[in-house]
C-alpha positions in Angstrom: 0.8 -0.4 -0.6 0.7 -2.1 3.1 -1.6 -3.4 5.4 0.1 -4.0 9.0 -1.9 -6.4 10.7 -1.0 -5.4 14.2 1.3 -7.7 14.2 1.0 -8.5 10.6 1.4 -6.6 7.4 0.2 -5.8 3.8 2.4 -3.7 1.3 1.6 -2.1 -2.0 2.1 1.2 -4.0 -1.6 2.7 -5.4 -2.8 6.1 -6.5 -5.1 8.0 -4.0 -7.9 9.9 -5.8 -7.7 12.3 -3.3 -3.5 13.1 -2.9 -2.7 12.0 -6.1 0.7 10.3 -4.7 2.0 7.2 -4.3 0.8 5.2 -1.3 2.2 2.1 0.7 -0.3 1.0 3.2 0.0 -1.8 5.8 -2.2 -3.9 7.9 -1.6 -4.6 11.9 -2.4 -7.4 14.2 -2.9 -7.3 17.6 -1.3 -11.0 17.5 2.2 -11.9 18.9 4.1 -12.6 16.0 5.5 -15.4 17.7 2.9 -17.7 18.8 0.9 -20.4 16.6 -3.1 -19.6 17.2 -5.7 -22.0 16.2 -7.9 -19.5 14.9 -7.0 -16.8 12.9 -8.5 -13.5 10.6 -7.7 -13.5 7.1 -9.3 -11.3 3.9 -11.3 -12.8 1.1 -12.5 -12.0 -1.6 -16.0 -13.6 -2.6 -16.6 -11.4 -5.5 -15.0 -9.7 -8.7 -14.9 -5.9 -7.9 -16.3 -6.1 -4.6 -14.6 -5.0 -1.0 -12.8 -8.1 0.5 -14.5 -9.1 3.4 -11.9 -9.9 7.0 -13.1 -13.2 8.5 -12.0 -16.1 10.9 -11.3 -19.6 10.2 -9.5 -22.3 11.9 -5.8 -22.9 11.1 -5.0 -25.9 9.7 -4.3 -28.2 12.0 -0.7 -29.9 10.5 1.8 -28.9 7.9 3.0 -31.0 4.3 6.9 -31.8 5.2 7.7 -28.9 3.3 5.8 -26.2 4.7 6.5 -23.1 6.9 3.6 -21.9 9.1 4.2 -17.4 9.7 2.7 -15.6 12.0 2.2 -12.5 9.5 4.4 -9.2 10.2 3.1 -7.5 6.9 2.2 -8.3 3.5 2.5 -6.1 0.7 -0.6 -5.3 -1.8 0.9 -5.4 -5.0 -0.8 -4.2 -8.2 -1.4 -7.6 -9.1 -3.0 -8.0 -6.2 -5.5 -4.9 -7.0 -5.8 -6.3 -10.6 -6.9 -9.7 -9.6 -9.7 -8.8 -7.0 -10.9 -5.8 -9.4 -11.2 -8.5 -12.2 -8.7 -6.0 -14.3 -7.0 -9.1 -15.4 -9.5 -10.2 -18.5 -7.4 -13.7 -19.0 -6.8 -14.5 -15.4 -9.4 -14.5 -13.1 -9.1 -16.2 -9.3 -11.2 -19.1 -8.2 -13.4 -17.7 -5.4 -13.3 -17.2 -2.7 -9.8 -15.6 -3.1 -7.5 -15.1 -0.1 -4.9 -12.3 -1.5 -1.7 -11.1 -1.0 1.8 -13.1 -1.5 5.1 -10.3 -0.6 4.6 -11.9 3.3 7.0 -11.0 6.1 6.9 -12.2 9.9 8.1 -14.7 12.4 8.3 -18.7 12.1 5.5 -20.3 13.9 6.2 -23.7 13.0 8.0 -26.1 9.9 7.3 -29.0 8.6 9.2 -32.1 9.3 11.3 -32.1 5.8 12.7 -28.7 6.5 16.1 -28.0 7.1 16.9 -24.5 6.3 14.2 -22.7 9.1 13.2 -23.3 12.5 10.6 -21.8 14.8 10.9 -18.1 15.7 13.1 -16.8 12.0 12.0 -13.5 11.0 11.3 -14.2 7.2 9.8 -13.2 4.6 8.1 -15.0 1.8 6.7 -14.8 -1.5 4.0 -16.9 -1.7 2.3 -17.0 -5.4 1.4 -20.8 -4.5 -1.3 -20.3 -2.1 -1.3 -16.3 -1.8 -2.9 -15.8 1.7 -1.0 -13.5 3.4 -3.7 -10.6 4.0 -4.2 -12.6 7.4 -3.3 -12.7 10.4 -1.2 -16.2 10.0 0.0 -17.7 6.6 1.7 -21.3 5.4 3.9 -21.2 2.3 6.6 -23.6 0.5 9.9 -23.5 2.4 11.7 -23.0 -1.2 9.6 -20.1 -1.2 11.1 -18.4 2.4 14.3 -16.7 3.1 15.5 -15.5 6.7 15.9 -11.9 7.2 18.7 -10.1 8.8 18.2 -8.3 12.0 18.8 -5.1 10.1 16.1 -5.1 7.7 12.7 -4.9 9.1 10.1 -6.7 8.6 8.1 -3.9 7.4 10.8 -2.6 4.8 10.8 -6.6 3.6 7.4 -6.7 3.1 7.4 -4.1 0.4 11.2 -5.2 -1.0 11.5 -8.3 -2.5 9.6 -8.7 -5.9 9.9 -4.9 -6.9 13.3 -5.2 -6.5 14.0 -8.9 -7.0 12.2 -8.0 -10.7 14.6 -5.0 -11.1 17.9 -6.3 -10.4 17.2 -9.4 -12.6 16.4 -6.5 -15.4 19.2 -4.3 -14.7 22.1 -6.1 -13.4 21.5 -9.5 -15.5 20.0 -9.0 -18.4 20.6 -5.4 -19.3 24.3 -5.4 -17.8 23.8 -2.0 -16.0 27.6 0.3 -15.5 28.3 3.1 -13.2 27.7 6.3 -14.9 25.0 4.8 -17.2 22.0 7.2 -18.4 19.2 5.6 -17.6 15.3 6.1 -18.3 12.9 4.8 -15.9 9.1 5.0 -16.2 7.1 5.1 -13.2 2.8 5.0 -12.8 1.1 3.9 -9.5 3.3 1.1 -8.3 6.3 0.5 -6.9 8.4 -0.9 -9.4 9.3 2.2 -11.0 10.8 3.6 -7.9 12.6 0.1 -6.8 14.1 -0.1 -10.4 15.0 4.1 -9.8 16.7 3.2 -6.1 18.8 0.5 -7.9 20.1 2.5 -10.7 21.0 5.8 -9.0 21.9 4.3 -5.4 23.5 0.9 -6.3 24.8 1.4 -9.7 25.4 5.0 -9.6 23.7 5.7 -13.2 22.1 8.5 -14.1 18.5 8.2 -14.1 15.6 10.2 -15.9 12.5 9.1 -14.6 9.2 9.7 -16.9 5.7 10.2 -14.8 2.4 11.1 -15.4 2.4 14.1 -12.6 4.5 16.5 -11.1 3.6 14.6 -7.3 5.2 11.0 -9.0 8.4 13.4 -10.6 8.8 15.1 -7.1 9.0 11.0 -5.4 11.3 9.9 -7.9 13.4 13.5 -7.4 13.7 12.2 -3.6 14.7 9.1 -4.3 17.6 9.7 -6.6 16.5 10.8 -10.1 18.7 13.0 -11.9 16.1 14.4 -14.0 12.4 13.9 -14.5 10.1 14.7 -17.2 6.1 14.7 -16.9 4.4 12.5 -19.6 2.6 15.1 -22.4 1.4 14.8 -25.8 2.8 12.1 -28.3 6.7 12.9 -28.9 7.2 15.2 -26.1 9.1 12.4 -23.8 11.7 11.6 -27.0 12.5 15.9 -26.8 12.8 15.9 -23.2 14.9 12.9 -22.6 17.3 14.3 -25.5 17.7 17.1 -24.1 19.3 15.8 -21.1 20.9 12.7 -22.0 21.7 14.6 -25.4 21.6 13.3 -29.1 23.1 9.6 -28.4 20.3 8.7 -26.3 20.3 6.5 -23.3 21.7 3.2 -22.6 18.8 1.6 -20.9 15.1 2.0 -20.8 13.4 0.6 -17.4 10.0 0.6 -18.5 7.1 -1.2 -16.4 4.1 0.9 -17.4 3.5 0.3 -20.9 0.8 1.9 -23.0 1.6 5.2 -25.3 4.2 6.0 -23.6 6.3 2.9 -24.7 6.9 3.7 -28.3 7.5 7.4 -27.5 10.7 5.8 -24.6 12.1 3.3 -27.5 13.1 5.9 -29.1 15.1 7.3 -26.6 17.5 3.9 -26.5 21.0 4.5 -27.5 23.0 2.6 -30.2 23.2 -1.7 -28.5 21.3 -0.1 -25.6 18.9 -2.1 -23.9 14.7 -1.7 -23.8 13.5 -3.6 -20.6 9.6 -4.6 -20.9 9.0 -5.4 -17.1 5.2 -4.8 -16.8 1.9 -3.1 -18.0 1.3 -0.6 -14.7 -1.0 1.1 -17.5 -3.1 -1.6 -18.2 -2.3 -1.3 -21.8 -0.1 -3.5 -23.6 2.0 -1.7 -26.7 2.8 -3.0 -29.9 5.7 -1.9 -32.1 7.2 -2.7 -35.3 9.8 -5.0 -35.4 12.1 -2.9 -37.5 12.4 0.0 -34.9 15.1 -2.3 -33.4 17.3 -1.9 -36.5 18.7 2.3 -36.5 20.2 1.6 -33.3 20.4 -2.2 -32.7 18.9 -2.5 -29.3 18.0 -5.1 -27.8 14.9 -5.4 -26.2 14.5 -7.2 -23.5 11.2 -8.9 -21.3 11.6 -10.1 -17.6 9.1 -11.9 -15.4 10.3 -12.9 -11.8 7.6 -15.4 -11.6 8.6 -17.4 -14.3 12.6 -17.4 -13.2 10.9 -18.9 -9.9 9.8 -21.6 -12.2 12.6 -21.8 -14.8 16.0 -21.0 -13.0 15.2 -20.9 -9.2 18.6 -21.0 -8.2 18.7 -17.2 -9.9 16.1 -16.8 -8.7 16.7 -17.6 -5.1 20.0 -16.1 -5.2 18.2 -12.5 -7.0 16.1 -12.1 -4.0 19.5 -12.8 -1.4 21.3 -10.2 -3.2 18.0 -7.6 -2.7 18.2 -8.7 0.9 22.0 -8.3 1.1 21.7 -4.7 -0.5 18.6 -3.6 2.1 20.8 -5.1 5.2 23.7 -3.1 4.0 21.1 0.2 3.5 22.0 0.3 -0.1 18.0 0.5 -0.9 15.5 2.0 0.9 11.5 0.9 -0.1 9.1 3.5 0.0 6.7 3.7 2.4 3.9 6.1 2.2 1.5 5.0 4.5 0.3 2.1 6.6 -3.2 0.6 8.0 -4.6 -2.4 10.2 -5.9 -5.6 8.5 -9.7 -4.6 8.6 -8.8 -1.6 6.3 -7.7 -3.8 3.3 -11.1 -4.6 2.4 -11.8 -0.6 2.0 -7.8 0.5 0.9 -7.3 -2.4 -1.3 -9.7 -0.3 -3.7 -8.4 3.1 -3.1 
């Protein structure tokens, strides 16, 4: 979904109760992306569960040395983001008030004086799980936490690009060693990480990809986007037929799977002999178990990945993950989707949709 704050904005992948499909909304601002402001509207959130509420407050008036003051472009809404201000999260709750939103994209305003890398009127874009903040109309965020944009990708298009398919390349192309010609199951719910992990495969690594979704509308997106095949989620077992009968008996090599819930130990089944299970999120809000010894028949590996914790455990990957996303969108090798987007003082009504 995205909110597009005029000049500004917010990016994140929901379900509509009313079309059923996959939505990226974005926020506007009426701001000049280029110009510093004293003052400033930003959404927070005062209560669990409640709509956010769009306010003004005074920018602060100086920078730590390693700092980057944006002028917000967009920001993507991110299921996380949804999770934390709907209090889905039951072991992670945000000190209130909360100001959300962290995929940020826009223009420079100002650095601080230990900054090297950026200066004063970079389109960027940032991911800012520090101070989160970026449903406004003006953010700050750590400088290690900024890259510069190309003039080819927009700052929309970054907005909704970086940790969907910064947390699918590290997946595919590092961990699970993804090949041309591949087959590859991806599962795919409300969000966008099914579909980034489904643009990568079939348009980048040229597998062929079977994506598993809970409608016909999701299957008909991931059709668009590159899937070879789809298959609608049904009763327990179905999937395992399904995907066999178009990858055939041996299975598949690698299972994208970011949704979790039933579904999972129906798609573990589907792995091929030393294929590769990724475990990249719970979209479903359920989190599977399995027994250990289903790894043993075909002698998978299975495999979890969490972008956020690269950012605190190998940052140079992780820098250098989100440079090759970047690289790949400035050469139009990936394409986000974009379903929709909306000015800032919708978030507080979309962010709930």
């Amino acid at each position: 979904m995205a909110v597009h704050l005029g000049k500004a904005i917010l990016s994140s992948l929901v379900k509509s109760k009313t079309s059923k499909q996959l939505f990226q909304r974005w926020m506007k601002s009426e701001r000049n992306p280029s110009v510093r402001f004293d003052s400033y509207k930003v959404a927070v959130l005062k209560k669990i569960g409640k709509p956010l509420e769009i306010k003004s407050v005074s920018a602060p008036k100086s920078l730590n040395k390693d700092e980057v003051r944006i002028t917000t472009e967009a920001c993507g809404i991110n299921l996380s983001d949804v999770y934390l201000c709907s209090g889905e999260y039951e072991d992670l709750k945000p000190k209130l008030p909360f100001y959300p939103g962290y995929e940020i994209s826009g223009t420079v305003a100002e650095i601080g004086s230990a900054v090297e890398n950026l200066r004063s009127g970079d389109r960027v874009v940032a991911i800012n799980k520090d101070r989160n903040g970026g449903f406004a109309e003006q953010c700050i965020a750590p400088a290690k936490d900024v890259w510069i944009l190309s003039p080819n990708v927009s700052l929309i298009d970054a907005a909704s690009l970086v940790c969907n398919y910064g947390l699918g390349y590290l997946s595919m192309a590092r961990r699970a060693n993804i090949n041309k010609d591949d087959v590859v199951v991806v599962t795919a719910m409300a969000g966008g990480l099914g579909l980034a992990a489904l643009d990568l495969a079939a348009n980048v690594y040229r597998t062929k990809v079977i994506g598993i979704c809970p409608s016909n509308d999701h299957c008909n997106i991931m059709r668009e986007k590159g899937a070879w095949s789809t298959v609608v989620q049904g009763k327990k077992g179905s999937v395992i037929k399904s995907v066999h009968d178009v990858a055939g008996k041996n299975g598949v090599k690698i299972v994208f799977d970011g949704v979790g819930g039933n579904m999972f130990a129906d798609v573990v089944q589907c792995v091929s002999h030393e294929g590769s299970v990724i475990v990249a999120g719970f979209a479903s809000k359920i989190i599977p178990t399995i027994k250990t010894n289903i790894l043993l028949p075909q002698s998978f590996s299975l495999i979890g990945v969490s972008l956020a914790h690269y950012r605190e455990s190998a940052r140079d990957i992780y820098r250098e993950t989100i440079e090759e996303v970047l690289k790949m969108a400035e050469e139009k090798f990936i394409e986000p989707h974009i379903s929709a987007t909306f000015p800032l003082d919708q978030v507080r009504i979309e962010l709930y949709i």
